[in-house]
TORKOL-4160 file (C-alpha; in steps of 0.2 Angstrom, whole numbers, padded with zeros to 4 digits, m for minus):
379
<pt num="1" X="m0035" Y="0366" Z="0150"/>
<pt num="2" X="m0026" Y="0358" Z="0163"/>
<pt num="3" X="m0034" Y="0354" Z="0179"/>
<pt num="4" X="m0029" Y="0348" Z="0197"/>
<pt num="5" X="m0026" Y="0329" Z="0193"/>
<pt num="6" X="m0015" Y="0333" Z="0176"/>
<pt num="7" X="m0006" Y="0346" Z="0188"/>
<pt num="8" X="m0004" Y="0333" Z="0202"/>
<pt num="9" X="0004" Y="0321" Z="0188"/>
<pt num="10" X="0013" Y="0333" Z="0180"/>
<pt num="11" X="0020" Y="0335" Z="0198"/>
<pt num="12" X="0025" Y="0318" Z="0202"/>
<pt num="13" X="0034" Y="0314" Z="0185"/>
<pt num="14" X="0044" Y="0332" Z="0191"/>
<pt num="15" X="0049" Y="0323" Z="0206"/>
<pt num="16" X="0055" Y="0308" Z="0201"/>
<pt num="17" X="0066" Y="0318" Z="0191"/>
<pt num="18" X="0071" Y="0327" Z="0208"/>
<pt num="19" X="0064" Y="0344" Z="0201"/>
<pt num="20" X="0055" Y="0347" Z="0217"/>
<pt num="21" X="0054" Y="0366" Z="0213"/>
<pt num="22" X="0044" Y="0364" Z="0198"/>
<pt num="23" X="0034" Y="0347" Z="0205"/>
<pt num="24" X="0032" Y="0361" Z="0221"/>
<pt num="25" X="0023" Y="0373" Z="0207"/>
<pt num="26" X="0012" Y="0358" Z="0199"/>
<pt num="27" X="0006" Y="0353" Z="0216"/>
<pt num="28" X="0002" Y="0370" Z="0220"/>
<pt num="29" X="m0009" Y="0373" Z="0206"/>
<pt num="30" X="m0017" Y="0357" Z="0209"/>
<pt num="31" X="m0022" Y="0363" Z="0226"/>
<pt num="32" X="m0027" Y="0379" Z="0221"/>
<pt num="33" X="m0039" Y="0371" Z="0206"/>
<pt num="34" X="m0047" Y="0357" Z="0220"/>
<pt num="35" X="m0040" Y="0356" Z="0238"/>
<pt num="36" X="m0035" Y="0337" Z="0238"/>
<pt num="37" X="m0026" Y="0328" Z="0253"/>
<pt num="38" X="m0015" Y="0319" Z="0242"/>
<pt num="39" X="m0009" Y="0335" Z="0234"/>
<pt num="40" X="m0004" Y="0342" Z="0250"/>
<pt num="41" X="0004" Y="0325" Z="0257"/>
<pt num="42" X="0014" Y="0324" Z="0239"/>
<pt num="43" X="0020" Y="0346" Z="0240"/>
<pt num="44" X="0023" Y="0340" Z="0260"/>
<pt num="45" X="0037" Y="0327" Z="0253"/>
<pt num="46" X="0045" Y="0339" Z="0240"/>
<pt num="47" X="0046" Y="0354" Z="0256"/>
<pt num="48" X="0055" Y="0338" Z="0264"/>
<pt num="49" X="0069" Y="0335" Z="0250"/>
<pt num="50" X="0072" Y="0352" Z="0251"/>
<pt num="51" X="0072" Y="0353" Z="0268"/>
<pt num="52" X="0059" Y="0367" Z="0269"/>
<pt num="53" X="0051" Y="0358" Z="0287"/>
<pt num="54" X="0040" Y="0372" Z="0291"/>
<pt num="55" X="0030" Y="0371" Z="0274"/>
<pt num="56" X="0029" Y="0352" Z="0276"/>
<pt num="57" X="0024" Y="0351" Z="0293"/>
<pt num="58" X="0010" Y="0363" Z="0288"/>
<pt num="59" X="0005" Y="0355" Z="0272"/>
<pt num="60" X="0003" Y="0338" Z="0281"/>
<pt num="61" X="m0010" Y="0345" Z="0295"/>
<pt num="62" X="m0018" Y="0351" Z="0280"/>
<pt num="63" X="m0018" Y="0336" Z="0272"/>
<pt num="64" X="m0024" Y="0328" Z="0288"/>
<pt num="65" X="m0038" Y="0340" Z="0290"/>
<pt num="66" X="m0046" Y="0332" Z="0273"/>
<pt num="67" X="m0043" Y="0316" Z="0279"/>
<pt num="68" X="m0037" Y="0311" Z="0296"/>
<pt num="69" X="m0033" Y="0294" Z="0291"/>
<pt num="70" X="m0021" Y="0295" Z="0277"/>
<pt num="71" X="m0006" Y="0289" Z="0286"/>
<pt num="72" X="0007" Y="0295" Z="0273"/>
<pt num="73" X="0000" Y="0313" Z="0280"/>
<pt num="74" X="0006" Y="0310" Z="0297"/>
<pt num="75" X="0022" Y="0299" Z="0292"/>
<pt num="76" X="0029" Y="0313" Z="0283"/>
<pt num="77" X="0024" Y="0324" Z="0296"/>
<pt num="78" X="0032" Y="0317" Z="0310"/>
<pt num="79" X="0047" Y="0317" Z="0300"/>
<pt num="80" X="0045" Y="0336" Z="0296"/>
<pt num="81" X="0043" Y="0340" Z="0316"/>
<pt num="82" X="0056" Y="0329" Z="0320"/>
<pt num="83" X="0069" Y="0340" Z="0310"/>
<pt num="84" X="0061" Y="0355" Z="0318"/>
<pt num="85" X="0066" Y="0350" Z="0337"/>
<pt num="86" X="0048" Y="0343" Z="0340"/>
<pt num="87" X="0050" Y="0327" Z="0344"/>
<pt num="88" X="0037" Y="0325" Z="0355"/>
<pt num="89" X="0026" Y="0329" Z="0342"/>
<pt num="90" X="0033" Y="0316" Z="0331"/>
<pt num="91" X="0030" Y="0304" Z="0341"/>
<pt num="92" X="0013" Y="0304" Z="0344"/>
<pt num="93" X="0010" Y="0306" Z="0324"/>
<pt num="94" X="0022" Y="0289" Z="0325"/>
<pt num="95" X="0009" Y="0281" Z="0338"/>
<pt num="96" X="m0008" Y="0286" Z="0329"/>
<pt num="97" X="0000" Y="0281" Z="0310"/>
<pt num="98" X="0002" Y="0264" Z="0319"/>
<pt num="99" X="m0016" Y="0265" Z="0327"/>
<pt num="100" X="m0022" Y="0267" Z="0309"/>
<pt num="101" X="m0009" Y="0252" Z="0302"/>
<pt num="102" X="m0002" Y="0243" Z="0316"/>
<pt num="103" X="0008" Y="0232" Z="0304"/>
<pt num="104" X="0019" Y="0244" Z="0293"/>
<pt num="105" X="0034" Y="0243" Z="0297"/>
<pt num="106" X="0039" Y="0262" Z="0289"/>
<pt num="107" X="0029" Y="0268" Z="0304"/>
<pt num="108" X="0037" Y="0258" Z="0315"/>
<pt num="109" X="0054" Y="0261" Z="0314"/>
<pt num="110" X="0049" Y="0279" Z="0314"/>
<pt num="111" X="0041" Y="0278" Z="0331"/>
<pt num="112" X="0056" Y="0269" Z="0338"/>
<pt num="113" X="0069" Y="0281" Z="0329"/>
<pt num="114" X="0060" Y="0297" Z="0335"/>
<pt num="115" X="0055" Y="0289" Z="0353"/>
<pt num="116" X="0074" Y="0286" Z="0355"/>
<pt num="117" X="0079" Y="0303" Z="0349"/>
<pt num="118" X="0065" Y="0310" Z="0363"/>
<pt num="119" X="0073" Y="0299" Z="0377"/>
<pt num="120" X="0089" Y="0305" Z="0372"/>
<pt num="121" X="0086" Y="0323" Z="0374"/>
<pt num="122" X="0075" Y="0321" Z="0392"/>
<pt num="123" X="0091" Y="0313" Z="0398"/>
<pt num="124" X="0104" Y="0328" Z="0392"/>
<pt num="125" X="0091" Y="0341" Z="0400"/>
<pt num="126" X="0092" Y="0331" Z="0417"/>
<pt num="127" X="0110" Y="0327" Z="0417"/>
<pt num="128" X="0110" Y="0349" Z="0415"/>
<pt num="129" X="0099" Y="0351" Z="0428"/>
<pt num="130" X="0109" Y="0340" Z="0440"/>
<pt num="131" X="0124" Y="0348" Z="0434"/>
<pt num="132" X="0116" Y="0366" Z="0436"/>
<pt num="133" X="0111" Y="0361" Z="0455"/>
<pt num="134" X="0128" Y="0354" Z="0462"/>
<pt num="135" X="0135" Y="0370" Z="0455"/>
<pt num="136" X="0123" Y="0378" Z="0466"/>
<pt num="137" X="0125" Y="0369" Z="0481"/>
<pt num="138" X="0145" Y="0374" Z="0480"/>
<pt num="139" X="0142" Y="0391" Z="0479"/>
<pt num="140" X="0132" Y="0388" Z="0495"/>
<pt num="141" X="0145" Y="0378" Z="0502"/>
<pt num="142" X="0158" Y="0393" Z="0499"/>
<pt num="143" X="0148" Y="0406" Z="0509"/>
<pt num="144" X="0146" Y="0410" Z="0527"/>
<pt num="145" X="0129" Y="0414" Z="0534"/>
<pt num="146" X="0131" Y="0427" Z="0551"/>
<pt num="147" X="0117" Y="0433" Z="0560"/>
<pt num="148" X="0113" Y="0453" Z="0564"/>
<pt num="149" X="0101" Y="0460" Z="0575"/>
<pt num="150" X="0091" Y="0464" Z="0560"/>
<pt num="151" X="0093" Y="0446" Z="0553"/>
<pt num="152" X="0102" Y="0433" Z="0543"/>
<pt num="153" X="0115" Y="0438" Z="0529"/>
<pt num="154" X="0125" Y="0429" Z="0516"/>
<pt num="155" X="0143" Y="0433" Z="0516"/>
<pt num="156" X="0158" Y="0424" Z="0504"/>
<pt num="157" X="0175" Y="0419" Z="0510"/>
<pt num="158" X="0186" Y="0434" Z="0505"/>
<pt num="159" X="0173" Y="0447" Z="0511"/>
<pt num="160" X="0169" Y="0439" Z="0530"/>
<pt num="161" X="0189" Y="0437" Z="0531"/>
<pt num="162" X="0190" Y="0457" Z="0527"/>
<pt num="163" X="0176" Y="0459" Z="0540"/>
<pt num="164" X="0186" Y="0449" Z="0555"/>
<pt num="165" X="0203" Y="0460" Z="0550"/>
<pt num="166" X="0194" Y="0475" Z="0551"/>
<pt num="167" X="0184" Y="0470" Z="0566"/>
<pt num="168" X="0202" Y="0465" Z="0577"/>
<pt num="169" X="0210" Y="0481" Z="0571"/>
<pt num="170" X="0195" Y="0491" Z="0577"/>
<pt num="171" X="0196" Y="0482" Z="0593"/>
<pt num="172" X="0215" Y="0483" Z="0594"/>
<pt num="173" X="0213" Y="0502" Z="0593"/>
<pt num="174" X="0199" Y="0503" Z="0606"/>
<pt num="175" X="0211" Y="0491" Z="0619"/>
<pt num="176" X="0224" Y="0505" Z="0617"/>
<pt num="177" X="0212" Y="0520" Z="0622"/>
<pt num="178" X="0205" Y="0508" Z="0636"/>
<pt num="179" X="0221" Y="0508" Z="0645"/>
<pt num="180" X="0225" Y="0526" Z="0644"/>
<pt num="181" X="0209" Y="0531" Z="0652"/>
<pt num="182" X="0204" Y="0526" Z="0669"/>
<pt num="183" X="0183" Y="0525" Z="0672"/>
<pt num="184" X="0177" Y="0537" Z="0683"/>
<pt num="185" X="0171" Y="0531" Z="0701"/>
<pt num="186" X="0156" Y="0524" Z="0701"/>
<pt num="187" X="0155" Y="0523" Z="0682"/>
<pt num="188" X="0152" Y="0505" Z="0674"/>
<pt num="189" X="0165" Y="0499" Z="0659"/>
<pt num="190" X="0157" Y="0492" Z="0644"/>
<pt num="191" X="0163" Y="0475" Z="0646"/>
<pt num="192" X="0155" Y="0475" Z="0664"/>
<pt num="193" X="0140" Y="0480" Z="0654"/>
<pt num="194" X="0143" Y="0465" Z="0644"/>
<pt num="195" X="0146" Y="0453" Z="0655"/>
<pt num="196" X="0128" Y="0457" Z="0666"/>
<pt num="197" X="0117" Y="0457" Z="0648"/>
<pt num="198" X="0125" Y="0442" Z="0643"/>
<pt num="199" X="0122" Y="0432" Z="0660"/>
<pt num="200" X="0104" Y="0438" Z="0661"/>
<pt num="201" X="0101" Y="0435" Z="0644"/>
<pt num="202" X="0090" Y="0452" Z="0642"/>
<pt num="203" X="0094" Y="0470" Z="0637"/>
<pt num="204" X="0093" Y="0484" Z="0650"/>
<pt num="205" X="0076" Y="0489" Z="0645"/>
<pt num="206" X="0069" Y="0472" Z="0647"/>
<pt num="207" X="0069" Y="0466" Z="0626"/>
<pt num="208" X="0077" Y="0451" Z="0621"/>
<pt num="209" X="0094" Y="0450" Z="0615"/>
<pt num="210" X="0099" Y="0448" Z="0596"/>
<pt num="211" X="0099" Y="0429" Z="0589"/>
<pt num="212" X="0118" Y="0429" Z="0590"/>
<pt num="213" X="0120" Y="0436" Z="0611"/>
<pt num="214" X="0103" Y="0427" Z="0616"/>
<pt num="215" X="0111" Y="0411" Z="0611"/>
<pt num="216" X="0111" Y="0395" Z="0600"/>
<pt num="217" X="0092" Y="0390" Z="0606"/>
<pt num="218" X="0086" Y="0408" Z="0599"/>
<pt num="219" X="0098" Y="0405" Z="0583"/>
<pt num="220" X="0090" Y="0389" Z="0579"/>
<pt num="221" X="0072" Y="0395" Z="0584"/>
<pt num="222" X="0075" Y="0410" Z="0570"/>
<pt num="223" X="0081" Y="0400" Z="0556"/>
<pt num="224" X="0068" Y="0385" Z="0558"/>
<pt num="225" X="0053" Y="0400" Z="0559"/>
<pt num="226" X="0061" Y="0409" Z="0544"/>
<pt num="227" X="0063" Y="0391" Z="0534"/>
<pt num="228" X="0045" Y="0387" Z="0538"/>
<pt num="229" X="0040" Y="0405" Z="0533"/>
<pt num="230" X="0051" Y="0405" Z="0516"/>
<pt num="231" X="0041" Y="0387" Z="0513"/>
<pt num="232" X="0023" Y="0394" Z="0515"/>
<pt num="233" X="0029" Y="0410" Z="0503"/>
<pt num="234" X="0035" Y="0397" Z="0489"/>
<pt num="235" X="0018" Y="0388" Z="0491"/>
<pt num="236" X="0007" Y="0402" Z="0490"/>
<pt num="237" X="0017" Y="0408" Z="0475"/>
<pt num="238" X="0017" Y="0391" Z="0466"/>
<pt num="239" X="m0001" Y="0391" Z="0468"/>
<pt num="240" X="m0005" Y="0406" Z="0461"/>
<pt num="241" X="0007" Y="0403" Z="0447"/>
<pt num="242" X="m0003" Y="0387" Z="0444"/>
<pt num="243" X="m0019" Y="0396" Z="0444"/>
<pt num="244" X="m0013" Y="0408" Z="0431"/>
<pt num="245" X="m0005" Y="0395" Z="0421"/>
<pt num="246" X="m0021" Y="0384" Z="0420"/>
<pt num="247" X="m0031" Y="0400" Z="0416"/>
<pt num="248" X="m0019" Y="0404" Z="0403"/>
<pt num="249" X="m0021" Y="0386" Z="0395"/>
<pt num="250" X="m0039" Y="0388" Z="0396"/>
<pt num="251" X="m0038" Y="0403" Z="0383"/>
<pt num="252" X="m0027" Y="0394" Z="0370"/>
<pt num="253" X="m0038" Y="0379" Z="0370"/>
<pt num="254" X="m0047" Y="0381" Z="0352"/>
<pt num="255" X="m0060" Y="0367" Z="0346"/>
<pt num="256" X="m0052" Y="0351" Z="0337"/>
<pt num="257" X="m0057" Y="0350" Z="0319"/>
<pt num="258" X="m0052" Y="0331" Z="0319"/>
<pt num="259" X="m0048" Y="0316" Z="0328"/>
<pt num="260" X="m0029" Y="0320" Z="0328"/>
<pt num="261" X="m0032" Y="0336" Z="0335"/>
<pt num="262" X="m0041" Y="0332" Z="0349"/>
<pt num="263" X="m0032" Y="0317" Z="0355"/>
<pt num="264" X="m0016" Y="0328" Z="0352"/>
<pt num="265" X="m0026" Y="0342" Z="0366"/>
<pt num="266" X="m0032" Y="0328" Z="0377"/>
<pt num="267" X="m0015" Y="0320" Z="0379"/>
<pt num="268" X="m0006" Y="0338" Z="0383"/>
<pt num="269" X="m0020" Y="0340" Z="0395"/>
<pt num="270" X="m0018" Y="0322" Z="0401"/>
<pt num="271" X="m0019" Y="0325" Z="0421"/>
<pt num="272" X="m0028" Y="0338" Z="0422"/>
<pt num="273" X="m0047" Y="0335" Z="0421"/>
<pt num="274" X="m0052" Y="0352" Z="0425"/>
<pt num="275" X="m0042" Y="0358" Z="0406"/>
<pt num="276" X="m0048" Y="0341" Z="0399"/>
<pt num="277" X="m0067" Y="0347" Z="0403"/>
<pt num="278" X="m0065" Y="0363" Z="0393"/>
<pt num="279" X="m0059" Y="0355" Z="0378"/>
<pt num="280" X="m0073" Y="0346" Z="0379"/>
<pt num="281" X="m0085" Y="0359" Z="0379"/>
<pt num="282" X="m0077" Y="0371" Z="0368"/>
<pt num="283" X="m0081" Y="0355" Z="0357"/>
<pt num="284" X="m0100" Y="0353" Z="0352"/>
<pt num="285" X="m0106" Y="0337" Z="0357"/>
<pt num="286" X="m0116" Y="0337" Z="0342"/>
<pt num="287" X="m0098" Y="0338" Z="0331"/>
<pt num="288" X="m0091" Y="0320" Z="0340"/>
<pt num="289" X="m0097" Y="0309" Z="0327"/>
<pt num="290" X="m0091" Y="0321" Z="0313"/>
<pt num="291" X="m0072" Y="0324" Z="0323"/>
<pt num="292" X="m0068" Y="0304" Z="0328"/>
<pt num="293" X="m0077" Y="0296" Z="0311"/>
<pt num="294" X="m0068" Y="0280" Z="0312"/>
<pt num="295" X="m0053" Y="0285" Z="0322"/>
<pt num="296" X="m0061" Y="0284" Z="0343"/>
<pt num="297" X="m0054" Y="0270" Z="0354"/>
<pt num="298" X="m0058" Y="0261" Z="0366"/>
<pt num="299" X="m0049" Y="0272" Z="0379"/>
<pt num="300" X="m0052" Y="0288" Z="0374"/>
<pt num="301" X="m0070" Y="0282" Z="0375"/>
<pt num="302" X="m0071" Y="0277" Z="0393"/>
<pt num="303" X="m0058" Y="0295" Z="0395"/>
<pt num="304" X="m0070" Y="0304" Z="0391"/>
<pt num="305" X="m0085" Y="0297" Z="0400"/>
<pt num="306" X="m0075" Y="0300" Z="0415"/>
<pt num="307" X="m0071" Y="0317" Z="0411"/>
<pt num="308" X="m0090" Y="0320" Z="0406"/>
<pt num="309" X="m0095" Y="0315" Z="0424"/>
<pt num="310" X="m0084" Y="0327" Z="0434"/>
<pt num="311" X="m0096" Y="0340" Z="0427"/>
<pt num="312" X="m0113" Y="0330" Z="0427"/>
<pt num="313" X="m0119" Y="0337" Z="0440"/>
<pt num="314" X="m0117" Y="0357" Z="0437"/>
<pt num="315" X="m0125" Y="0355" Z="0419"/>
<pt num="316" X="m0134" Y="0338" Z="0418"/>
<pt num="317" X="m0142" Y="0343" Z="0400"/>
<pt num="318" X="m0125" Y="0346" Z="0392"/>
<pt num="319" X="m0117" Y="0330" Z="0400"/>
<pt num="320" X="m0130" Y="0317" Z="0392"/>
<pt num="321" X="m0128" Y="0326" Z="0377"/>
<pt num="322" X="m0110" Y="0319" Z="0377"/>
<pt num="323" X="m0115" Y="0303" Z="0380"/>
<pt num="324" X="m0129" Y="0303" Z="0369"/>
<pt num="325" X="m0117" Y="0310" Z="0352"/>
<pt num="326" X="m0105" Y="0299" Z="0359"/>
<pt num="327" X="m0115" Y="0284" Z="0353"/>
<pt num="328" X="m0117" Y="0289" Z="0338"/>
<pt num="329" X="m0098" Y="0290" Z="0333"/>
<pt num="330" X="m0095" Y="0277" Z="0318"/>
<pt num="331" X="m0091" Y="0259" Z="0325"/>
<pt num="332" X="m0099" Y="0264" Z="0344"/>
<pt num="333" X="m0105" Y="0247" Z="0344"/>
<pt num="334" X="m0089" Y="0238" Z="0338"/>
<pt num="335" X="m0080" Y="0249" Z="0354"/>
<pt num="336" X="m0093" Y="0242" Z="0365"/>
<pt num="337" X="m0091" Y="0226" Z="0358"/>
<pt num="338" X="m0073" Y="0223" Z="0362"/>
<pt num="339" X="m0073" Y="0232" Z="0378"/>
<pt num="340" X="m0059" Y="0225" Z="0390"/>
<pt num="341" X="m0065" Y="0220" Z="0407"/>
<pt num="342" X="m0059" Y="0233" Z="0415"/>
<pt num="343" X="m0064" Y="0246" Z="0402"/>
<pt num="344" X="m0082" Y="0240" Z="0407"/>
<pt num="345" X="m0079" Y="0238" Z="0426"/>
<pt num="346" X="m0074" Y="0257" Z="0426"/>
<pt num="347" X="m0090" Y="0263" Z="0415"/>
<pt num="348" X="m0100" Y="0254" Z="0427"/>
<pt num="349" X="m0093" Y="0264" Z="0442"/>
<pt num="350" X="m0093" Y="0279" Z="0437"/>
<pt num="351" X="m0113" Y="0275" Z="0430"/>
<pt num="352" X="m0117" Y="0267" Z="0446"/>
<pt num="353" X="m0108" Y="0282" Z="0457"/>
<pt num="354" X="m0111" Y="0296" Z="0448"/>
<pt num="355" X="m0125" Y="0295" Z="0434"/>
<pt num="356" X="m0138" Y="0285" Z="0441"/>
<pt num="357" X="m0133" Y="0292" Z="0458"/>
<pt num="358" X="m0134" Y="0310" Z="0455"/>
<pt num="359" X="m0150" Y="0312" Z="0442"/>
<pt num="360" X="m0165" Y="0319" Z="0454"/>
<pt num="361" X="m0176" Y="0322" Z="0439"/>
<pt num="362" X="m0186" Y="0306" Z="0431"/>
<pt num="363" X="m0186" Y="0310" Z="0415"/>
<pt num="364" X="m0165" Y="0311" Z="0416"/>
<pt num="365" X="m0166" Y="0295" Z="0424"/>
<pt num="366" X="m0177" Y="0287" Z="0409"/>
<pt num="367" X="m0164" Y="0294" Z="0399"/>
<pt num="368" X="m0149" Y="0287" Z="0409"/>
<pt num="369" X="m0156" Y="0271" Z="0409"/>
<pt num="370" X="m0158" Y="0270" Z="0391"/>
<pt num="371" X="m0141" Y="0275" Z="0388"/>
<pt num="372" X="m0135" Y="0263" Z="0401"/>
<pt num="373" X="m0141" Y="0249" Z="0391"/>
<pt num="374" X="m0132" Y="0256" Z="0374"/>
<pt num="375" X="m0117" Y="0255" Z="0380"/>
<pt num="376" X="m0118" Y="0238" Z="0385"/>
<pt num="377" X="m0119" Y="0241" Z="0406"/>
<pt num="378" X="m0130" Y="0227" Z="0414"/>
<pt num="379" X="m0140" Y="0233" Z="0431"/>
């Protein structure tokens, strides 16, 4: 009876013979019999020959999911997301293949390849923007802003040109009547009327004139108001945008399984410390040591610290038990070890200003203390 290493050979002779169907088939049964990492990584390369990304993109993670250091896993991923449009992606499985094997020069190349695919296509979208904008700003450049008593109006070329025809004709016609009818005595013309408004600048009942009659002062009075207005809307609008947007994020954040995924989350979030917290505690502190196994650095320990310490002081019991777990992640002391100078320097400010500063009680002080001194922070 055949079980899941026969079927996982069976599958790899397939694939040298470039059957990747039927080596699809043996590594499926292998995976049904006992979910192995190597399984996955191996039915990740066939999807690849056949250029079935989705599958191999999937069967990585799952791969990496068993075993978050099995750089084959995130090499043939990257490659998978990288002929899906996600190059972003692909180039932070590059960077954390080479965390795990800074030497191999496979992941390497990858990590340049993909990096200058990425850079690539940031330039083409910005070269569109720019493109998109100067378009724009000719449009603007074509049209002719008029003022109305009611406000300020956009009108193009051929349109105002149709305006100022009709507008002479009009005022042709009305010439002809004017000299075929005298006023009556004592009556006022129009253009009397005209002439006394404009020189007081006010109407007959006191108002102020429209923008256009009152003058160039009012005009620019109007448009600077309206441009200082226009600028308070957009603000208020991006800010509420941003609000929803950061409450929106806050609902797709799920709890990393492993140390790819939450450096994956922490990075996306990287900026926003308020979204970086939320990871965190949708995250047991308990699971830390569990997630990062051998995987944490050096900077993603002192990250987290910081992040840990913009919500010590609203749950002071949940933060230490942060930095507690956080010691107990494989190789702590190594981290500790080999911190840089101004790794250290950092840890000791935000201890200094925030931890020490801010615990009231004694016994989170005793506590403090004692996780001071594990993490390598002389008084």
């Amino acid at each position: 009876m055949p079980d899941a290493a026969s079927e996982k050979e069976l599958g790899n002779e397939y694939f040298k013979q470039k059957k990747f169907k039927e080596a699809i088939d043996c590594y499926s049964r292998s995976i049904a019999l006992s979910p192995a990492a190597v399984a996955y990584a191996n039915r990740a390369m066939a999807y690849l020959k056949i250029r079935k990304f989705q599958e191999a993109e999937d069967d990585c993670t799952e791969a990496l999911n068993l075993d978050d250091r099995y750089i084959k896993a995130y090499s043939r991923r990257a490659t998978a997301r990288k002929e899906l449009g996600k190059l972003k992606e692909s180039i932070e499985d590059a960077e954390f293949g080479l965390r795990l094997e800074p030497n191999s020069q496979d992941m390497k190349k990858q990590h340049a390849e993909f990096k200058a695919l990425y850079e690539k296509e940031i330039l083409q979208k910005a070269s569109g923007v720019i493109k998109k904008s100067m378009q724009g700003a000719q449009e603007v450049g074509k049209s002719a802003t008029i003022y109305n008593g009611l406000g300020m109006h956009t009108m193009s070329d051929s349109t105002q040109r149709k305006g100022i025809a009709a507008a002479q004709g009009s005022q042709t016609k009305v010439s002809e009547i004017d000299k075929q009818k005298k006023p009556e005595k004592g009556s006022v013309t129009l253009e009397e009327i005209g002439k006394r408004n404009t020189s007081a600048g006010n109407t007959a009942d006191g108002t102020q004139l429209d923008a256009e009659i009152a003058g160039p002062e009012n005009i620019k009075r109007n448009t600077k108001t309206r441009k200082q207005e226009l600028k308070a809307s957009v603000q208020d609008l991006a800010f509420h945008a941003a609000s929803r947007a950061m409450a929106e994020a806050a609902k797709n954040i799920s709890p990393p399984n492993t140390a790819y995924q939450f450096e994956v989350s922490w990075r996306a979030l990287s900026g926003d410390r308020l979204l970086q917290a939320h990871l965190l505690k949708v995250t047991s502190p308990s699971a830390l040591p569990q997630i990062f196994k051998n995987a944490m650095s050096a900077s993603m320990l002192v990250d987290i610290v910081k992040c840990v310490a913009t919500f010590f002081r609203e749950d002071v019991d949940l933060a230490i038990k942060y930095l507690e777990n956080l010691t107990k992640v494989p190789r702590f002391d190594m981290l500790i070890l080999f911190l840089s100078p101004t790794d250290k320097a950092d840890l000791l400010k935000v201890w200094d200003e925030v931890f020490c500063n801010e615990a009231s009680a004694v016994e989170c002080a005793e506590i403090l203390d004692y996780l001071r001194s594990v993490y390598g922070l002389k008084k």
